[in-house]
Every structure is written in C-alpha cells, then in structure tokens.
C-alpha positions in Angstrom: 157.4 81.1 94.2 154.9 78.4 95.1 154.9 75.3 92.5 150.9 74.4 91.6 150.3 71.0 92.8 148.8 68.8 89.8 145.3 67.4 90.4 145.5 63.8 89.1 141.4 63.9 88.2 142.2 66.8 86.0 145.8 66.6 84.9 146.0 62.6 84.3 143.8 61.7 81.4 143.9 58.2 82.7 141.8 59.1 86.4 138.6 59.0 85.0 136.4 62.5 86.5 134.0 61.8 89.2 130.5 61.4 88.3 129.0 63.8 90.3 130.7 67.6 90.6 131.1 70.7 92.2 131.8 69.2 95.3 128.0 68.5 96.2 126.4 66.4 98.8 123.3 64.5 99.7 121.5 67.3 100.5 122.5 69.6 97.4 121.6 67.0 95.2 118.2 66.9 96.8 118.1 70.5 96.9 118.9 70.8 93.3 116.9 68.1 91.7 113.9 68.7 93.9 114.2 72.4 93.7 113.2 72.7 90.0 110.1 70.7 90.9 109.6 73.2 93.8 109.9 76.6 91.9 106.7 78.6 92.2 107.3 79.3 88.1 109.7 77.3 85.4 111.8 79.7 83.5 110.6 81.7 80.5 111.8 79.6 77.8 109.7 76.4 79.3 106.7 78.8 78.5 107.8 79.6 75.4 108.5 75.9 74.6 105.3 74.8 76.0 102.9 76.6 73.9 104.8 75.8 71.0 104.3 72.1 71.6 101.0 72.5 72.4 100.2 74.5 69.5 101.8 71.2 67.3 99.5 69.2 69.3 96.5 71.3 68.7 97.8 71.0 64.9 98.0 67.3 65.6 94.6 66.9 66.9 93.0 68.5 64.1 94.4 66.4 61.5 93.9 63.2 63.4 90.3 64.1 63.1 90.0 65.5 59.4 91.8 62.1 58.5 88.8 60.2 60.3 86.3 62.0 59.0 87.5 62.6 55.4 89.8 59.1 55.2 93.1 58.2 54.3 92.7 59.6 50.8 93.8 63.2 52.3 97.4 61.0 52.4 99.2 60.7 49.7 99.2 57.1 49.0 98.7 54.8 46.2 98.9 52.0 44.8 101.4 50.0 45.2 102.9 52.8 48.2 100.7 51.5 50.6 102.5 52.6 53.3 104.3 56.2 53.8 104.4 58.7 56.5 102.5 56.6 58.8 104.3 53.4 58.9 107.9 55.0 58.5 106.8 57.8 62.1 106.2 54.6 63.7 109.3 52.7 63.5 111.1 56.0 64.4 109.0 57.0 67.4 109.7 52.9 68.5 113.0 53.3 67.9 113.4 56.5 69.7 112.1 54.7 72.8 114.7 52.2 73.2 117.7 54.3 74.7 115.2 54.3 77.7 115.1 50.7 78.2 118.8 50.4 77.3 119.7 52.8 79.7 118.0 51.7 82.5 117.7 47.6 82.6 120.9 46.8 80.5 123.4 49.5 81.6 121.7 48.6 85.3 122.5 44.6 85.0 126.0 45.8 84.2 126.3 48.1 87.4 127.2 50.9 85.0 126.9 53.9 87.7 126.9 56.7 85.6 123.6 55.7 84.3 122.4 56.9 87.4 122.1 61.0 86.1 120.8 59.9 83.0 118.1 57.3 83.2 115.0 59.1 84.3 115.1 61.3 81.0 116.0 58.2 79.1 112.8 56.2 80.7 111.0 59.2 80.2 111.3 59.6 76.8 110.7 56.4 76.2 107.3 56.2 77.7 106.2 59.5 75.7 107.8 58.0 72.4 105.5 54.6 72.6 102.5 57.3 72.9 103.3 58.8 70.0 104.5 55.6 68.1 101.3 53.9 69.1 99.1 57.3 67.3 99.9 55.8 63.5 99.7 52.1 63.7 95.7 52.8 65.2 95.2 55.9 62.4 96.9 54.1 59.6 94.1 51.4 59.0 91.5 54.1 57.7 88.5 52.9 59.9 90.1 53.4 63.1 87.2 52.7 64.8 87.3 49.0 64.1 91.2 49.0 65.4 90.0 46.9 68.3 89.4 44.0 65.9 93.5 43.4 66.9 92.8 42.3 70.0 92.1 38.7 71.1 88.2 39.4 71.8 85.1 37.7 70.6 83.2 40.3 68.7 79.2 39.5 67.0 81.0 39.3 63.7 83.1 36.2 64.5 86.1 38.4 63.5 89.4 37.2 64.8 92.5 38.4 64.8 95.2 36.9 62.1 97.8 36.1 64.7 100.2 35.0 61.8 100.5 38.6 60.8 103.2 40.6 61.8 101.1 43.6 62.4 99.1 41.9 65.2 103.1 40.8 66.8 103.5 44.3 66.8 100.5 45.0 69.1 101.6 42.8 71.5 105.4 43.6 71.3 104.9 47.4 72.1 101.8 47.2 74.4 104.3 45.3 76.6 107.3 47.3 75.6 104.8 49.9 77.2 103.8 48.8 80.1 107.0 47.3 81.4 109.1 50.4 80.8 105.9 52.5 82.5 106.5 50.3 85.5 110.0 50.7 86.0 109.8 53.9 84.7 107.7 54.7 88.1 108.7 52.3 90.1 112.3 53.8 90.0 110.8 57.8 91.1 108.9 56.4 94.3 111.7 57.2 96.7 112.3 60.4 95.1 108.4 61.3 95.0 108.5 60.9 98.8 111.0 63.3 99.4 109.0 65.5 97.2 106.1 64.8 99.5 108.2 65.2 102.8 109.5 68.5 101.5 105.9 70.1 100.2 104.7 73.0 101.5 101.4 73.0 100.3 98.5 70.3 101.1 97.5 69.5 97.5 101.4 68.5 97.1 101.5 66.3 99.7 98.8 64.6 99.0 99.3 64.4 95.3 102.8 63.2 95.8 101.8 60.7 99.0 99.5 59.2 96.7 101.9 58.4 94.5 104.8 57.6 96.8 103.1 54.9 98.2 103.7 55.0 101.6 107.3 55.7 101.3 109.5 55.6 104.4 112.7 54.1 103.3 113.2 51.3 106.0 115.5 49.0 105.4 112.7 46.3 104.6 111.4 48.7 102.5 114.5 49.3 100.8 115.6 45.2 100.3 112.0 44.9 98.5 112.4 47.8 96.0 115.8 46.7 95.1 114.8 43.3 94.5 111.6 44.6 92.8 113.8 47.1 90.4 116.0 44.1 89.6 113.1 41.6 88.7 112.1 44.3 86.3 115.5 45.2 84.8 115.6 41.2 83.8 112.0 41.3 82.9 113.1 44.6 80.4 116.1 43.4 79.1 114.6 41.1 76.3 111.8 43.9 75.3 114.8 45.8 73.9 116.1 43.0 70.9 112.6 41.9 70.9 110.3 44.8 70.4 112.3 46.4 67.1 112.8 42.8 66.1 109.4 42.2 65.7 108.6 45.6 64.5 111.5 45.0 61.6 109.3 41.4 61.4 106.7 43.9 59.2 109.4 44.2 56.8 111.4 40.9 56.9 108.0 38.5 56.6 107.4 39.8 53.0 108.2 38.8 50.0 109.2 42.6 48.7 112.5 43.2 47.1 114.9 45.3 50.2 112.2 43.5 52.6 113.4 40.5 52.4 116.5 40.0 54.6 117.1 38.3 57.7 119.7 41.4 58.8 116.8 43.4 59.4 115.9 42.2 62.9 119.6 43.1 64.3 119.7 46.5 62.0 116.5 47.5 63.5 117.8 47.2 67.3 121.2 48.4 66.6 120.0 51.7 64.4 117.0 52.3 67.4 119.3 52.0 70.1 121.4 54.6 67.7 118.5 57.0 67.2 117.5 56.7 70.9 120.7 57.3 72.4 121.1 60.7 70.0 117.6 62.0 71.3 118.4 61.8 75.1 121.5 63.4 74.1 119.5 66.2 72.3 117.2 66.2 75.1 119.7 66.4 78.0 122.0 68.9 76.4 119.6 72.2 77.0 117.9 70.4 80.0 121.6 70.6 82.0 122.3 74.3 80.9 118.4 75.9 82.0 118.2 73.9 85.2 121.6 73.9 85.8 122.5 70.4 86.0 125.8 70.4 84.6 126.9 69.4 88.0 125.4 66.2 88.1 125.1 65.6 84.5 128.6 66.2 83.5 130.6 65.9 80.5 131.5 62.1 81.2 127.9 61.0 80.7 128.3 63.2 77.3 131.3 61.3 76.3 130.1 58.2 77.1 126.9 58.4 75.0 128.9 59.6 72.4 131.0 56.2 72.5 127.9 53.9 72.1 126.3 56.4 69.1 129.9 55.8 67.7 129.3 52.2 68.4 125.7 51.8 67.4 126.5 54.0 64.2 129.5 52.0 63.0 127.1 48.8 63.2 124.2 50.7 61.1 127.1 51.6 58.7 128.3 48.0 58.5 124.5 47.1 57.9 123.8 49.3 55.2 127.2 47.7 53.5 125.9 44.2 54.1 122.4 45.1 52.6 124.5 45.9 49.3 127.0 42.9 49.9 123.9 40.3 50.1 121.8 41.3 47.5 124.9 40.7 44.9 126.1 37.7 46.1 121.9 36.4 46.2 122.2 36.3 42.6 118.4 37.8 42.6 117.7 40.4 40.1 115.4 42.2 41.9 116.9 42.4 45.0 119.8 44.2 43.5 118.2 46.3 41.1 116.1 47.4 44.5 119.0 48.8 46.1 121.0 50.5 42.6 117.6 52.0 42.8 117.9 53.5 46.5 121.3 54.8 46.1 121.1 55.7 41.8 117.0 56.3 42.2 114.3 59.3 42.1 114.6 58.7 45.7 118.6 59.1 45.8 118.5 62.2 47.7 117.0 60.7 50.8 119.5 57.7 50.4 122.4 59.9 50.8 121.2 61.9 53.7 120.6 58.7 55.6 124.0 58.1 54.7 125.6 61.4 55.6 123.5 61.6 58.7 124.2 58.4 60.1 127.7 56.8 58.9 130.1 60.0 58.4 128.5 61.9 61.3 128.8 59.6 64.0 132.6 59.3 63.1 133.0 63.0 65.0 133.4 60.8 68.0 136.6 58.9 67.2 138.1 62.5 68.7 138.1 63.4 72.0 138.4 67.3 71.1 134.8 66.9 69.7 133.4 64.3 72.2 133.8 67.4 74.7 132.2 69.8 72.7 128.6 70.8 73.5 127.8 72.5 70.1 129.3 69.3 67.9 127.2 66.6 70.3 124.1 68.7 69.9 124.1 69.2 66.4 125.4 65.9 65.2 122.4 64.0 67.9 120.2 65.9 65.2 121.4 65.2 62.4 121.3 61.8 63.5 117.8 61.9 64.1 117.1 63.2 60.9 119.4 60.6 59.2 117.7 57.4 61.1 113.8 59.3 60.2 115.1 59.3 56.2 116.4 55.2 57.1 112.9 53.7 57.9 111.1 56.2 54.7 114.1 55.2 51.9 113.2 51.2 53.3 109.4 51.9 53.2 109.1 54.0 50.2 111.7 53.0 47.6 110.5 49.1 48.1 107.0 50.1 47.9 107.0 52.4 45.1 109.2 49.8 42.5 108.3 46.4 43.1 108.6 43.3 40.6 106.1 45.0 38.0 107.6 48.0 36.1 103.8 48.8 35.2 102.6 48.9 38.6 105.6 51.5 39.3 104.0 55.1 40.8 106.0 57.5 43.0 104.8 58.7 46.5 104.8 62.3 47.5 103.5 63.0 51.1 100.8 65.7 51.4 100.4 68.4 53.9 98.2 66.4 56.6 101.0 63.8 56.6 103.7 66.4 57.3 101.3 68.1 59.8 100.4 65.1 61.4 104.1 64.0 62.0 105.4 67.7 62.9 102.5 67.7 65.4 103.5 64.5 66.8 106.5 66.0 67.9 104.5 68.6 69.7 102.7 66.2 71.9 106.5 64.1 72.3 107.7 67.4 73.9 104.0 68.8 75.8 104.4 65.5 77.7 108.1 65.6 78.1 107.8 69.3 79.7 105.4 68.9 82.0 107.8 66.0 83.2 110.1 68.2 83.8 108.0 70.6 85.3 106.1 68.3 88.2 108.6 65.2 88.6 112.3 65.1 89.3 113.8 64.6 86.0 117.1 63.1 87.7 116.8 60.0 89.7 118.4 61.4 93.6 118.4 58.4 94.9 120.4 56.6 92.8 122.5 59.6 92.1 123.4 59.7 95.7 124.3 56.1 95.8 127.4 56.7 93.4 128.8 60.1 95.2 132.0 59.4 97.2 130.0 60.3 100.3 128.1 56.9 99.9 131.0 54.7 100.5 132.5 57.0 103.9 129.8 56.6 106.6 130.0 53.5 109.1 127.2 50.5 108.5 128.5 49.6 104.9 126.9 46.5 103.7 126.1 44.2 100.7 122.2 43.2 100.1 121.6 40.4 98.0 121.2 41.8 94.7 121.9 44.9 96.0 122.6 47.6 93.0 123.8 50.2 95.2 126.8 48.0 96.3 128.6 49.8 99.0 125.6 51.7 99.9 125.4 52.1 103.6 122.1 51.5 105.2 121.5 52.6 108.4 119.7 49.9 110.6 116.0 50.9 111.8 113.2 51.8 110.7 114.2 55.0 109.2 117.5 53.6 106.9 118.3 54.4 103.7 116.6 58.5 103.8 119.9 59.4 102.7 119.2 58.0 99.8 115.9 59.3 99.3 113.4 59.0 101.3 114.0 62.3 103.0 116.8 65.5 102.4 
C-alpha cells in the first residue's frame, strides 16, 4: 500500500501558499485576465447588475436636479443640523477610496507582492468613490451654481475664496487625492492595455486600446522608465493617504462644537477609512473572483490578509472610540461629556450601537483562522462593516449638530426621501462605473501578477534595475524585453 507523500505548501501551516494557483503560467494569466475583456457578452448577472445601477443612477439624477431646482429645503435639515446626509456620504465615499491608495503606493514601497492581484480593483474603486464623494460637497451648498467661487479665480464680484476654511482644504486635498490616484491608477494598466491591443481582433479595439497604450512595446528602456515613473508616483501617493482624511476630519476638528473638538480625529479618520476601504474591495472582490473565475489568481491568501489589516484597522477605530470617552472625562468640560453620554444614552443611541457592533465586535471574527477562510463570514462581516463606518460619520455629524451648548436651540434631524434616494442612487453610479470597468479593462493587473509567479525567477537574464519593483524579474535584452510581462501573451 503506497504511503501519500505530504505536500509541505498544504500540510505545513508554516509554508505560506503560493500567490498565484492552479498551476498557471504567463500565458494563462493573460489568457484569463484578458479573456473577460475579450468575451463577445459578460455573463447574465452583469446585465442584471448593470440596469439595476443604472436605474439608481437614473434615480440619482433626478434628485440631483429636483434639489437644484426646488433647494435644499426638500432635505431634512434645520437649524442647528446644518449638516446631514450630505456631509456624513461624503466622508464615507472619501473614506471608501483610501484602500486604493493604500494598496497600491504603500503596500508597493513595502514590496508586498500579493498586492499585485488586488490593486487594480482597489485603485479602481477609489477613483469611482472620489466621483461620488465629490457629488455632495458641490450639491450641499444649495446654489450650486456658484460652487466655483472655491476656487482660486478672480470673479467680477471680487469674491475670494476663505482659504482659512476647512472646506476650501478639502477642495484641494481631494482634487489631488484625485488626480494622483487617476494617474497611477492608469499608468499602472498601460502594459496590460497593449496586450489588449496586440491581441484585438477587431479595428475599433485596436485603435481604442493603442490610443491608450501609448505606444507600448515593452523594451527594456521602456520598461526602466515606467518603473521609475510608477515609483515617483507611489512616493508622490503615499502622503495623500494621512493627508486627505486628515484634512477632511479638519471639517470637524477646526470647530468649536462639543465631539468636534478633538485632536484624535485626524488619525481616527485615516485609520477608520483605511478600515471602511479595505472591507469594500473585500465585498467587491469576493463575487468578482467566483463569476469570472479568478479564484486562481485571487486566492484565499489575499482574503486572509485583508482580513488581518480590517482586524488591525478595526481594533485601532475601537481603541478610538474608547479614547473619545476617555478624553472628554478627564477634560473636565461639561459639555464635551454630556456630548458623548448623549451619543451612547441619546435619541440617537440606536445608531451609536450599530457603529459599535458593526465595527468593534465584528472585526474580532478575524482573530480565527477557521473564519478568515470562510467566504460567507468575510463577505458578510465587509458589510456590516460598511454599514457600521456609514452610521460613524452620521452619529459624529448628527448627534453634535442636533444638541449643542443651547438646550433651546436643541431640534432633532430626520432625513427625508430625496436624501435617502440621493445616497442609495449614489451607490448606483459607484457600481455603473465599477462594471463597465470590469467589462472593457482588465480588472487584475497581468503584468505585475506575472512578475510574482515562480516562473519569473527560472529563466536566464535575471537582473536588478535601480528601483526596480519586480526584483528578480528577468528582462530579456533588446528591443522587445519584458513582453513576458505584458506587453504581449
């Protein structure tokens, strides 16, 4: 009778699994990523998806333009709740954005490789997060027409901007957030549009994707410039991450408001959207692997590594919401702690304790391994996390807002049903644009997939480029090195 021979990679839970299964090579990769582009039709349920997110974006539209032409009175605001639904979808939608830049400049600078299957739908979410974070700032001012008044230009009413305010920091904060991660959100496909161009079959395709490959050949010149380009903007990206939701929490932590007034709020803010970001690529990337059948390349590692840093990121939000507590006994102010009996003891209690449910005691799943490694318990509890960090930013907003110093000037807010429209419909146009990604661009970076696969480090030509990610990444010399990575199948 034979005797099985263990496998170490499966029976040793020390030997960490390869990053990349199934036994594929280069050119399954390629065929796998790029095949999904390639299909002549997605499968049914992107149909189904699609007109449901654009039917929320249709619902979206429409409310966006009954607020402009009836005003913010169709919200539910009053006075003192100046702020509601509007303020408390941007900070989510900002903070959902941040795994993206996380993920792809800091993990990146660290030479964590199994970013590689992971960042493009991380940088792609980002992008389409700032879109819809950047709706509510620009609708939220009532007369959005004179939103360009925030901006640095002469106008013929003298009118300029109060650069003092936190709200203008914020314009500037996550235009650039914008337009860096846009940048190396595109930068990093060009070697992976060109093989899409060098495998079309039709002549719109290649000329839509030559366009945007840019001349892509992958030469080794070619090559040394991108990497040093992708590395410039890693560095460039890597302060836009504590800076953006710092300056965003800067709304908060500039005022004089009872629960406002903290200097914890600029490290809360990045740790809790890092938290919320990381548990939306995870709810994202989830289904994504199982239709497109990915699992392959984006295997259950990746999972249980994201898991670790929502554990992480979650423990620190915890620790936060205990200091918040801690700080405003030991201030000796009144007011301060009377603000936060009031969040957890409050009319608004019930929100207090789903933040807390959502985003302390769920996160502590991942302490076990057993639940790390299931799909049902990571899908569910990236939800619920979302949920819980969506009910943080309204219990900061709202409780402050509604009981200030003044018990007279005390008035509960209730959101009506163009604010609840208008966010539900923001998630439609978050997921319009995140399936037609899907549907026309390779949603998994190849070539830097490729460059972690054991196949990388076996062929002849191995060498180090300054700066050079890819580290043992053999590049073959002439004018057509480095396709293996890319530039063609």
């Amino acid at each position: 009778m034979k005797t099985a021979i263990p496998d170490p990679t499966v029976d040793d839970p020390r030997v960490r699994p390869e990053l990349i299964l199934g036994g594929n090579d280069f050119t399954t990769v390629t065929d796998k990523v790029a095949g999904l582009v390639e299909r002549p039709r997605p499968p049914r349920a992107w149909y189904v998806a699609f007109a449901v997110s654009l039917a929320l974006t249709g619902v979206l539209v429409a409310m966006i333009g009954y607020l402009v032409f009836t005003g913010v009175g169709v919200w539910g605001l009053n006075n003192p709740v100046g702020w509601g639904f509007d303020i408390t979808n941007f900070v989510f939608w900002v903070g959902i954005g941040h795994a993206g830049t996380l993920i792809s400049a800091i993990l990146f600078l660290f030479r964590q490789k199994w970013r590689t299957s992971i960042n493009r739908f991380a940088e792609a979410m980002t992008i389409f997060a700032v879109v819809c974070a950047g709706l509510f700032p620009a609708i939220h001012v009532g007369r959005i027409w004179l939103a360009w008044w925030l901006f640095p230009l002469p106008n013929q009413q003298q009118v300029w901007p109060n650069f003092r305010s936190p709200l203008l920091w914020d314009v500037f904060a996550v235009s650039s957030y914008m337009f860096v991660s846009l940048m190396f959100w595109y930068m990093g496909m060009i070697p992976d549009l060109a093989t899409l161009r060098d495998r079309a079959k039709t002549k719109v395709r290649q000329i839509v994707y030559g366009i945007f490959s840019l001349g892509w050949r992958g030469s080794n010149r070619q090559w040394h410039r991108y990497e040093r380009a992708y590395l410039l903007l890693a560095a460039l990206a890597t302060p836009l991450v504590v800076s953006v939701h710092s300056v965003v929490s800067f709304d908060f932590a500039a005022s004089q408001l009872p629960g406002w007034h903290t200097t914890v709020f600029p490290p809360y803010f990045v740790a809790g959207a890092i938290f919320s970001g990381f548990a939306m690529v995870m709810m994202l990337i989830i289904p994504a692997r199982q239709y497109f059948g990915l699992k392959d390349i984006v295997t259950m590692r990746h999972l249980d590594n994201m898991s670790k840093i929502i554990l992480a990121t979650g423990s620190m939000v915890g620790f936060a919401y205990a200091i918040e507590f801690f700080m405003a006994w030991y201030s000796g102010n009144p007011y301060e702690m009377f603000t936060f009996l009031n969040r957890a003891l409050g009319p608004y209690s019930w929100a207090y304790w789903i933040m807390v449910s959502c985003n302390v005691l769920t996160p502590q799943l991942f302490w076990f391994k057993k639940l790390r490694g299931s799909i049902p318990v990571l899908f569910v509890a990236s939800i619920l996390i979302n949920v819980g960090m969506w009910f943080e930013r309204f219990v900061i907003i709202v409780t402050s807002l509604s009981r200030d110093f003044l018990p007279g000037s005390w008035l509960s807010y209730t959101p009506t049903y163009v604010e609840i429209l208008t966010f539900a419909g923001s998630f439609g146009l978050f997921f319009t644009l995140f399936l037609l990604f899907v549907r026309y661009l390779p949603m998994v970076a190849m070539a830097e997939v490729k460059s972690v696969m054991p196949q990388a480090h076996l062929e002849e030509g191995v060498h180090k480029g300054l700066g050079d990610y890819w580290g043992d990444m053999p590049q073959q010399h002439g004018e057509q090195g480095g396709h293996h990575r890319g530039g063609k199948s």
